[in-house]
C-alpha positions in Angstrom: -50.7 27.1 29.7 -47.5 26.3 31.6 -47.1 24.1 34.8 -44.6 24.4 36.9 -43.6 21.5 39.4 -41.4 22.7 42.7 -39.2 20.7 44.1 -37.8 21.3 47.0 -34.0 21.2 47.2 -32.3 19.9 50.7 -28.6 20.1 51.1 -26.9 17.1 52.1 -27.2 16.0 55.3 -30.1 18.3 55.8 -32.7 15.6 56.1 -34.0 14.8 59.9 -32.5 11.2 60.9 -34.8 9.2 63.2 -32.6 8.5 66.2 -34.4 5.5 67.4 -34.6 3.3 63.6 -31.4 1.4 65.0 -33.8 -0.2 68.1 -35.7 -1.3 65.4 -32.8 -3.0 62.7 -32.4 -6.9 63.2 -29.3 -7.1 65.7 -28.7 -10.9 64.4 -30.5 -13.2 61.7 -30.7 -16.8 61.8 -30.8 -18.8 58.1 -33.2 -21.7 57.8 -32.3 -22.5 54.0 -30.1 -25.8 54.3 -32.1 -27.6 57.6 -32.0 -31.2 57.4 -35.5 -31.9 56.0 -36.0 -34.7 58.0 -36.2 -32.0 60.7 -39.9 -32.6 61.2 -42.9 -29.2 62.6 -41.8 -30.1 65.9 -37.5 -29.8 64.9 -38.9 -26.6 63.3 -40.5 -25.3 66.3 -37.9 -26.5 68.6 -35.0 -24.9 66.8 -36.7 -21.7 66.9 -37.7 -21.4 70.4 -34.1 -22.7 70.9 -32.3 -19.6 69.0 -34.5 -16.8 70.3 -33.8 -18.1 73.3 -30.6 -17.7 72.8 -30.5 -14.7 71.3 -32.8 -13.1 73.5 -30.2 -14.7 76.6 -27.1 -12.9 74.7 -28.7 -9.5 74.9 -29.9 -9.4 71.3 -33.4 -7.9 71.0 -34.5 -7.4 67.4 -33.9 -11.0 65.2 -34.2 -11.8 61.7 -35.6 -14.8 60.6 -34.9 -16.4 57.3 -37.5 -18.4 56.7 -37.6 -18.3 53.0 -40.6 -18.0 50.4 -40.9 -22.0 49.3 -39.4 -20.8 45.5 -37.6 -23.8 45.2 -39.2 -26.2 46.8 -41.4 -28.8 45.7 -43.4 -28.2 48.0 -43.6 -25.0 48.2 -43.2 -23.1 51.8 -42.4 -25.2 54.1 -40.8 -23.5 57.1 -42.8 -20.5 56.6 -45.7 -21.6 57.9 -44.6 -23.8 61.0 -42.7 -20.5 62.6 -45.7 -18.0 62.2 -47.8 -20.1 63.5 -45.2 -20.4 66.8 -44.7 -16.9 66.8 -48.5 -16.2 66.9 -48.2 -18.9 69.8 -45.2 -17.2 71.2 -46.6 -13.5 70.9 -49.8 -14.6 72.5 -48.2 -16.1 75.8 -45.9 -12.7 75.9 -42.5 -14.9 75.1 -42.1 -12.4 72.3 -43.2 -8.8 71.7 -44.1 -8.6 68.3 -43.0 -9.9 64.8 -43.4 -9.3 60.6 -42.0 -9.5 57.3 -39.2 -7.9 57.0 -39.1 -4.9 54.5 -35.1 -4.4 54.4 -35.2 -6.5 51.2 -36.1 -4.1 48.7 -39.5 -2.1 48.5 -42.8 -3.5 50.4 -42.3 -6.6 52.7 -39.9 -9.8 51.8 -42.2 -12.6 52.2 -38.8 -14.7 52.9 -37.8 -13.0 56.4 -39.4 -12.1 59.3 -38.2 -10.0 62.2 -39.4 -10.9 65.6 -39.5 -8.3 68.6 -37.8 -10.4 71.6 
């Protein structure tokens, strides 16, 4: 018995592009590795209202957050936690659209970033 497996051949180029990804691609990140951390929840939550203020006043809608995934510290996440829980704030009282992990990292989502929807 022989199998035979098709696949199909596409020429380069060939493949249908979706013209609206870009609206979707992080127009500008913000870095939360190196914060003073004496910062404090409340420095945390600050700051980040803050930059997606600004963000969102410079024309930018799409940001990525690097909040990082706690490897390294002691403590384990640290940031993490205090901006989901504002964004779940922010998301319900319509300052944001939407917001998730970010899956440009590799396959499935990096637990280390999040994109918010401004």
């Amino acid at each position: 018995m022989t199998i035979i497996i098709c696949i199909p051949i596409m020429k380069k180029g060939s493949q249908k592009k979706n013209k609206y990804a870009h609206l979707s691609q992080p127009q500008v990140e913000f870095d939360f590795h190196g914060l003073d951390p004496f910062l404090g929840e409340e420095g945390v939550r600050d700051l980040t209202r803050e930059k997606l203020a600004e963000f969102k006043n410079s024309g930018k809608s799409v940001v990525r957050l690097i909040v990082g995934k706690g490897l390294r510290s002691k403590n384990g996440e640290v940031i993490k936690p205090i901006v989901l829980e504002l964004l779940q704030e922010m998301k319900l009282d319509g300052d944001i659209r939407d917001y998730g992990f970010d899956s440009a990292f590799g396959v499935g989502p990096n637990e280390g970033a999040v994109v918010v929807k401004i």
